[in-house]
TORKOL-4160 file (C-alpha; in steps of 0.2 Angstrom, whole numbers, padded with zeros to 4 digits, m for minus):
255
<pt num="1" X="m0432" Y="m0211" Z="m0333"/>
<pt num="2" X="m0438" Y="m0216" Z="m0316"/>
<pt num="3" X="m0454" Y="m0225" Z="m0324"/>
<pt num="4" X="m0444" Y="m0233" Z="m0337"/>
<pt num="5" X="m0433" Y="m0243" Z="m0324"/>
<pt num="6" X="m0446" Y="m0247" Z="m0314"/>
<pt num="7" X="m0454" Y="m0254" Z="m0329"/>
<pt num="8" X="m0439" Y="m0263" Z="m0335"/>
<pt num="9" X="m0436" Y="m0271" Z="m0317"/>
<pt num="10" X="m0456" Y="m0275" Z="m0316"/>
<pt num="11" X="m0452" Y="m0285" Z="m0334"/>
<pt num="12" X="m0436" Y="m0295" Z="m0330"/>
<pt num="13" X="m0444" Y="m0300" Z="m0313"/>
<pt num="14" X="m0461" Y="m0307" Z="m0323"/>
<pt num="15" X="m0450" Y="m0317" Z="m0336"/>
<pt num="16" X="m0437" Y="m0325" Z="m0325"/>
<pt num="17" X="m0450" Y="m0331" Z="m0310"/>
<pt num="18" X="m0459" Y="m0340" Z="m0324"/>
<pt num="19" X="m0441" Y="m0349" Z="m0327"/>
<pt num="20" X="m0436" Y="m0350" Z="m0311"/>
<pt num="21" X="m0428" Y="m0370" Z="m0310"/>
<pt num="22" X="m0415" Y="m0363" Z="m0324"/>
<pt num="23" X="m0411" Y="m0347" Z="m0317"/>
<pt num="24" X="m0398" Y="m0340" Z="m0308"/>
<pt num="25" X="m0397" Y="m0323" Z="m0299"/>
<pt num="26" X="m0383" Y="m0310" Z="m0296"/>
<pt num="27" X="m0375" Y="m0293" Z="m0296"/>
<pt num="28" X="m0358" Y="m0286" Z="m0303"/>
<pt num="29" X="m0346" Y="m0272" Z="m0299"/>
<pt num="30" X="m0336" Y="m0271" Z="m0314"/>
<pt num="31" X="m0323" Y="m0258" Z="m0318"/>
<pt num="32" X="m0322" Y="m0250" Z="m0336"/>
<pt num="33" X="m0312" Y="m0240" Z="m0348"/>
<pt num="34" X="m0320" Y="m0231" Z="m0361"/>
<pt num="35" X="m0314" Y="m0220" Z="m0374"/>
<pt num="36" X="m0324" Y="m0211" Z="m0388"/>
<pt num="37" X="m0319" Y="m0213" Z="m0408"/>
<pt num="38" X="m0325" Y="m0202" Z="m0421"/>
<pt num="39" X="m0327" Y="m0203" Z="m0439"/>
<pt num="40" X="m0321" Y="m0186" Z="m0443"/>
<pt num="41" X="m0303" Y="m0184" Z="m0448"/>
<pt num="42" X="m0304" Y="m0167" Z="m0438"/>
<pt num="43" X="m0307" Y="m0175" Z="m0423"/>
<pt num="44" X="m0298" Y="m0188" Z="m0413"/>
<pt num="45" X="m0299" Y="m0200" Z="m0396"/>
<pt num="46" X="m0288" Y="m0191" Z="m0385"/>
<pt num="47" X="m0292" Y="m0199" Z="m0367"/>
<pt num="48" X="m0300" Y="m0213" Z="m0360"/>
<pt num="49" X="m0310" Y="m0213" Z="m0343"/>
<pt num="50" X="m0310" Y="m0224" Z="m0328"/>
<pt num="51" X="m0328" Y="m0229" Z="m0324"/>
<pt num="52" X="m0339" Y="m0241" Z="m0314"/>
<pt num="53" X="m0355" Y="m0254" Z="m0318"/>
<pt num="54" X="m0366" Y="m0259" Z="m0305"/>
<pt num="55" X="m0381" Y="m0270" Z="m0309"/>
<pt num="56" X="m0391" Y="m0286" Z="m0307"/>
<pt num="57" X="m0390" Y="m0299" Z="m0319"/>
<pt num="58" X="m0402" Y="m0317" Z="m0321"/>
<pt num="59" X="m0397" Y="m0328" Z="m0332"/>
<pt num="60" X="m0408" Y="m0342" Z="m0340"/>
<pt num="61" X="m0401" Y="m0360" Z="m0343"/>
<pt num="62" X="m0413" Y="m0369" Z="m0361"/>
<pt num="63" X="m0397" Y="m0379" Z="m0361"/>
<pt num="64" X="m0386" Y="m0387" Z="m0351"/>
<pt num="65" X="m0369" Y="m0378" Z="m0355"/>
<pt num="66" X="m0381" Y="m0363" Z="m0364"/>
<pt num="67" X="m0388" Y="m0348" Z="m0357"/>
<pt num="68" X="m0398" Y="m0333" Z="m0360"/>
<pt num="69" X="m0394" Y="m0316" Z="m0348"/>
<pt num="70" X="m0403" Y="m0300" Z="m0345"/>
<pt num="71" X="m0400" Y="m0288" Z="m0332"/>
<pt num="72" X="m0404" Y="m0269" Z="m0327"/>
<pt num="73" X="m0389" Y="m0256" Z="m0320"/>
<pt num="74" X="m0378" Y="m0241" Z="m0321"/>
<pt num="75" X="m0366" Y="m0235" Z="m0330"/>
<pt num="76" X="m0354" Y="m0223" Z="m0322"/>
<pt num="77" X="m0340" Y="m0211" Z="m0329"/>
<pt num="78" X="m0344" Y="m0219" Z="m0348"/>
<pt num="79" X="m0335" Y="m0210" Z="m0362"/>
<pt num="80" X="m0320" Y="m0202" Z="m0367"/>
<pt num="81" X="m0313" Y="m0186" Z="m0372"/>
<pt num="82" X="m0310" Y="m0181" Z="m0392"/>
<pt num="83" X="m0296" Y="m0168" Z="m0398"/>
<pt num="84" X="m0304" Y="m0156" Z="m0412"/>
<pt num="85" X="m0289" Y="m0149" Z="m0423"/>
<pt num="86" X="m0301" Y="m0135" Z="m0429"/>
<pt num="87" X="m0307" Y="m0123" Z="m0417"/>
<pt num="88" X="m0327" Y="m0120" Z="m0419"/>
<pt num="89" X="m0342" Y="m0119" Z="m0411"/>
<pt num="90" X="m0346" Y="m0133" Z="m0397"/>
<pt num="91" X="m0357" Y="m0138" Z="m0385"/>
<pt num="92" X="m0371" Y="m0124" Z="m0391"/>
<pt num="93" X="m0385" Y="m0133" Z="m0383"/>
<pt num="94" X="m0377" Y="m0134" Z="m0364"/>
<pt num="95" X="m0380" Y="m0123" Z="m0352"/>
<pt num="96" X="m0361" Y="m0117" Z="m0348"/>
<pt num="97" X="m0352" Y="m0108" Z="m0335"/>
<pt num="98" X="m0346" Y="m0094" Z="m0345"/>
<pt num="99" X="m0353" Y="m0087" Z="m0361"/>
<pt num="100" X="m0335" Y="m0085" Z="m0367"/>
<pt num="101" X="m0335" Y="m0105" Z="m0370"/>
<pt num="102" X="m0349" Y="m0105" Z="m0382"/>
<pt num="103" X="m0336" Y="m0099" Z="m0396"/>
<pt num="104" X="m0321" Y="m0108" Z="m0399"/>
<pt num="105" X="m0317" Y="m0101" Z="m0415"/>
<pt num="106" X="m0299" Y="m0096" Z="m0411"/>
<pt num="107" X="m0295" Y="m0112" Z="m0401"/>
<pt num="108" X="m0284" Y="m0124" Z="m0406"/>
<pt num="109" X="m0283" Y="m0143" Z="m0401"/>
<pt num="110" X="m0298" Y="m0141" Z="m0391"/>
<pt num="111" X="m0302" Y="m0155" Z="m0380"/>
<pt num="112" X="m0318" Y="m0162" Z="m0375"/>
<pt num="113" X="m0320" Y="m0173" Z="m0362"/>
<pt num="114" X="m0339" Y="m0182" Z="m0360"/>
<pt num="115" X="m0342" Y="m0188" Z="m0343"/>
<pt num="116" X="m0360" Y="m0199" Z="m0344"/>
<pt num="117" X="m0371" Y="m0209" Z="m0336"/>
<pt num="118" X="m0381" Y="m0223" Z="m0340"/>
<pt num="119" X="m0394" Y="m0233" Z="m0333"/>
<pt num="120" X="m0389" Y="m0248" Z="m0345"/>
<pt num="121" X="m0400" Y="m0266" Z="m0351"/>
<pt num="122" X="m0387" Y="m0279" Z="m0356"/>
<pt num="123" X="m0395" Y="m0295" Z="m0361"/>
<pt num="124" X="m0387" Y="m0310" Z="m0373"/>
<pt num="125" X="m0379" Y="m0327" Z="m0375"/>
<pt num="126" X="m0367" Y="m0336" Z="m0364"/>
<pt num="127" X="m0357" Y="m0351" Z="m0367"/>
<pt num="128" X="m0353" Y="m0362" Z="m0351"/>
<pt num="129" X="m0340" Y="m0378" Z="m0353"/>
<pt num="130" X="m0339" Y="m0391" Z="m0342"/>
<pt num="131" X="m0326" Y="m0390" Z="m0327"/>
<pt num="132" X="m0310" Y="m0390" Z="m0333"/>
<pt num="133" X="m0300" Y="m0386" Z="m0317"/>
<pt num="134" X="m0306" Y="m0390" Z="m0300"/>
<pt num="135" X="m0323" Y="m0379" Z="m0296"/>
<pt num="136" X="m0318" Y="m0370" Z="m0311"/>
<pt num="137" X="m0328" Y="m0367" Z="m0328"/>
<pt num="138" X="m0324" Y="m0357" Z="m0341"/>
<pt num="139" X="m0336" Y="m0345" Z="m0350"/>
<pt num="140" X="m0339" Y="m0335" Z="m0367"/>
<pt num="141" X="m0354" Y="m0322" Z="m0369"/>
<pt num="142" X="m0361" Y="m0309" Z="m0383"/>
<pt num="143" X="m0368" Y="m0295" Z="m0375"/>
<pt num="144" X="m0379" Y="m0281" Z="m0380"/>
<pt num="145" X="m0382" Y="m0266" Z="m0370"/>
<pt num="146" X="m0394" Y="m0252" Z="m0375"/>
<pt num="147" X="m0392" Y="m0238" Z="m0365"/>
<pt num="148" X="m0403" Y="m0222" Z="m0358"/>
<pt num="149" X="m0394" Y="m0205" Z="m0354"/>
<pt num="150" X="m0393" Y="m0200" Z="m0335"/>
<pt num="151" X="m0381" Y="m0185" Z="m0329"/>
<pt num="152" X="m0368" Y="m0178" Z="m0342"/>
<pt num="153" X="m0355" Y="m0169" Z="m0338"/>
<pt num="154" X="m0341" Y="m0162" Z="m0348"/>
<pt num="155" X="m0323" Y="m0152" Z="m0348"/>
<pt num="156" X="m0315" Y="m0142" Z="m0358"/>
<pt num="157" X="m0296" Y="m0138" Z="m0362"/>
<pt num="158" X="m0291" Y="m0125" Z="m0377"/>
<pt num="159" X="m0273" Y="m0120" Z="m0384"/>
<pt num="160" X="m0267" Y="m0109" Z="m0396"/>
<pt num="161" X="m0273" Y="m0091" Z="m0395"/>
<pt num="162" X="m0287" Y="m0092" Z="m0384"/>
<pt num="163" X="m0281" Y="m0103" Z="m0368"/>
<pt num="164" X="m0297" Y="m0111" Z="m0360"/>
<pt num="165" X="m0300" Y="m0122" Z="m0345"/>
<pt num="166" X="m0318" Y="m0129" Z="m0338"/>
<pt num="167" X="m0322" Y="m0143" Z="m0329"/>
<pt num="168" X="m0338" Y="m0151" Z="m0323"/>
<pt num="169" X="m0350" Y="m0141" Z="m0337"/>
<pt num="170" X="m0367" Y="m0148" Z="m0338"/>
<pt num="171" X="m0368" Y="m0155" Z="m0355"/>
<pt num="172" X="m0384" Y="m0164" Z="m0354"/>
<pt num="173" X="m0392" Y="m0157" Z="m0370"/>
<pt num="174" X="m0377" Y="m0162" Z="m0380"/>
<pt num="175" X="m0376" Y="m0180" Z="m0378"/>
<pt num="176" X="m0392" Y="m0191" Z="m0385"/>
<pt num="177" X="m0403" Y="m0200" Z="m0375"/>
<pt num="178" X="m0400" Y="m0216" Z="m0381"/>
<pt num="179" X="m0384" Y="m0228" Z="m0384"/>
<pt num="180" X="m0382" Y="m0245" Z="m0391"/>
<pt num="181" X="m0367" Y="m0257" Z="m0391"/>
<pt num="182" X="m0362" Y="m0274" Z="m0393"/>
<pt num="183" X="m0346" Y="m0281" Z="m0386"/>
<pt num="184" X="m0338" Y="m0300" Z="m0385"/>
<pt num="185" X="m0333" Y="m0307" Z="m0366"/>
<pt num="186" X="m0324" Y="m0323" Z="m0358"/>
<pt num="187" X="m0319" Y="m0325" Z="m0341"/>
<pt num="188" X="m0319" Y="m0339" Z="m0329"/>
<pt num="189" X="m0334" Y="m0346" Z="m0313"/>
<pt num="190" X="m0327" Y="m0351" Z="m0297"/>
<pt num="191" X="m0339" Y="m0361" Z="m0289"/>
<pt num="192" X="m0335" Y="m0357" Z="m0269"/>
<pt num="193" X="m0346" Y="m0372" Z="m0262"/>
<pt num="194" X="m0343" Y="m0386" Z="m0272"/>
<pt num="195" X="m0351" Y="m0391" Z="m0292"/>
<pt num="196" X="m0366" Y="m0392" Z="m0287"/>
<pt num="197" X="m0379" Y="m0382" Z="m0296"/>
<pt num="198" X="m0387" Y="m0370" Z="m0289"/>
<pt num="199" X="m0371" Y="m0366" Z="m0279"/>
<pt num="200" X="m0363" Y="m0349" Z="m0275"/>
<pt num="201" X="m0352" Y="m0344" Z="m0289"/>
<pt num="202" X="m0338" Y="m0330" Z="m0292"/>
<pt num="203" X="m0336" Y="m0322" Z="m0309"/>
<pt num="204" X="m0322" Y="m0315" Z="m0314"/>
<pt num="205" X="m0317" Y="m0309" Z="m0337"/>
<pt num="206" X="m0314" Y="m0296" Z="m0348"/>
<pt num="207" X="m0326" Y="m0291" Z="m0361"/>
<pt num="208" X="m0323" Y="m0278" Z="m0375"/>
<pt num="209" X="m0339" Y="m0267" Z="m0381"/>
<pt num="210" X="m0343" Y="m0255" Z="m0396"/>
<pt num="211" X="m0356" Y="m0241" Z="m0398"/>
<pt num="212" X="m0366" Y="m0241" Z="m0415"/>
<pt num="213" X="m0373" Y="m0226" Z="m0411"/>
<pt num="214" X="m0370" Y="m0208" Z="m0409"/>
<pt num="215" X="m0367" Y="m0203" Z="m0392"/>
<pt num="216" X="m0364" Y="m0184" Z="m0397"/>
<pt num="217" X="m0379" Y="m0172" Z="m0402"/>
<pt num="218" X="m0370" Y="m0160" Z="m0413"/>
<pt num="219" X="m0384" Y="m0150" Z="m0419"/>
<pt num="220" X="m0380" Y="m0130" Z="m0422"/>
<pt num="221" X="m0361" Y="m0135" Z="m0420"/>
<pt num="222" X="m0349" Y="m0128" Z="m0432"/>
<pt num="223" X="m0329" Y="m0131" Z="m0437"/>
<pt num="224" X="m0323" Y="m0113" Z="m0440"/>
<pt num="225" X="m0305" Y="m0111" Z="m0452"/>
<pt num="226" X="m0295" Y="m0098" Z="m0450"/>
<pt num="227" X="m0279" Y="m0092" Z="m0461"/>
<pt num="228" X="m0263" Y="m0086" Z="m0455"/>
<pt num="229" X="m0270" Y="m0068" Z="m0451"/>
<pt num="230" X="m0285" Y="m0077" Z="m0440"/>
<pt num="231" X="m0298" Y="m0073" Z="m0452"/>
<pt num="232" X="m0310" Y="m0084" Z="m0457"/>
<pt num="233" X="m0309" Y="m0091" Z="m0472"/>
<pt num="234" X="m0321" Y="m0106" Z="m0472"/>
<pt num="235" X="m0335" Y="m0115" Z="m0459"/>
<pt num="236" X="m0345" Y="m0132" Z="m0459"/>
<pt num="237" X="m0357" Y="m0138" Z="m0450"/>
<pt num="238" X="m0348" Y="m0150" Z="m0435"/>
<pt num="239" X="m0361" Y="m0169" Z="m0439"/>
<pt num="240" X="m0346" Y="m0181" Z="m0433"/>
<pt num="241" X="m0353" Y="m0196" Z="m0428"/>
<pt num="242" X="m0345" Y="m0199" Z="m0412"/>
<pt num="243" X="m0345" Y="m0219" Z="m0401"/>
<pt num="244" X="m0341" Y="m0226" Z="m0384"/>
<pt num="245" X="m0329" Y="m0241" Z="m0387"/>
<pt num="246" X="m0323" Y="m0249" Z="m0370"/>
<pt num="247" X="m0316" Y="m0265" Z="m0359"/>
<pt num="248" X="m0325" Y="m0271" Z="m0343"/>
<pt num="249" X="m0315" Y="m0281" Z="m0330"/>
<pt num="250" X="m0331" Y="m0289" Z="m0326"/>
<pt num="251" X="m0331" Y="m0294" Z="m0309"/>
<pt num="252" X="m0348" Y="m0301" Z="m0301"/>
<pt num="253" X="m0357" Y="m0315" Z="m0290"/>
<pt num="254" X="m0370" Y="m0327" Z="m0296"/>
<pt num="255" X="m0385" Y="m0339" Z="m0284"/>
């Protein structure tokens, strides 16, 4: 993972020095919230996390209120938790804490809570007017991010007749490597020395991004149906596809 950043940084330095009477410089310190969705009707978003971006971002002007923007950063905290109705088999790739939490057979409204970290390349479109209020401009952007798995971590919270509680389990081998989304932002410049260009400006919006890819590895996992008596009377294989929506208060400087 090392290598690829270095690679990535290497890459966006080349291509913006050899634009470098268009380009601005900066970094951001946005907050997020991110929740996971699921297309099982088994399995539901149950919980959102509160989690940080830090990163650089260049950004391009080929036209005068047009811009083209690429960065490198870090996603921290991204994901969600899901509530699985139907007790199963989760997880079965992680190295847990407890053995016992490999089978979650007689669980009920288990909830998994994904912890993840990303080292993140956004790059796309922006959309500058003109100044509207004083030092002000307003700005619209399309971003897409594609994303490489750092540090997972996960928790786990089971009712019913088995009561279960785990925090902070490694869940590495259970999340994919790779995510993907594409979101739509506004938000405003305030340009803190004068219109000029080339000045110091503050950023300040609110952007909403979708995953379109599946952030949960659930191969070898199983939903487990029991009757009545706690016997089991049916199991399928758990192949959910599971995605990271979330909003950004995007907060940031640019040179």
């Amino acid at each position: 993972m090392k290598r690829l950043v270095a690679v990535l940084a290497l890459l966006l330095c080349f291509w913006f020095a050899g634009h470098a009477q268009e380009l601005r410089f900066g970094f951001q310190a946005s907050p997020t919230f991110t929740w996971l969705d699921s297309d099982d009707k088994f399995i539901n978003s149950s919980g959102s996390n509160l989690g940080l971006k830090l990163g650089i971002r260049g950004e391009y002007f080929f036209a005068e209120k047009y811009a083209f923007f690429a960065g490198l950063g870090f996603g921290f905290n991204q994901g969600g938790t899901l509530l699985h109705d139907v007790g199963g088999i989760f997880w079965p790739d992680s190295d847990l804490s407890d053995e016992d939490l490999r089978d979650l057979s007689r669980a009920e409204d288990v909830k998994l809570k994904y912890s993840i970290r990303y080292v993140e390349v956004p790059f796309g479109l922006k959309l500058v007017t003109n100044e509207i209020l004083r030092d002000f401009r307003f700005f619209f952007e399309v971003p897409i991010t594609l994303g490489v798995r750092g540090p997972a971590r996960g928790d786990i919270l089971g009712t019913g007749a088995a009561m279960l509680n785990s925090e902070d389990e490694d869940i590495k081998k259970d999340v994919n490597v790779f995510n993907a989304s594409w979101g739509l932002g506004l938000g405003a410049e305030y340009n803190i020395r004068g219109s000029s260009k080339g000045d110091t400006n503050l950023l300040l919006g609110i952007s909403y991004n979708q995953g379109f890819l599946d952030v949960t590895n659930d191969k070898g996992a199983e939903k487990i149906f029991r009757d009545e008596n706690d016997m089991i009377f049916d199991r399928e294989d758990e192949d959910s596809v599971g995605t990271i929506r979330g909003i950004t208060i995007m907060v940031g400087v640019m040179f």
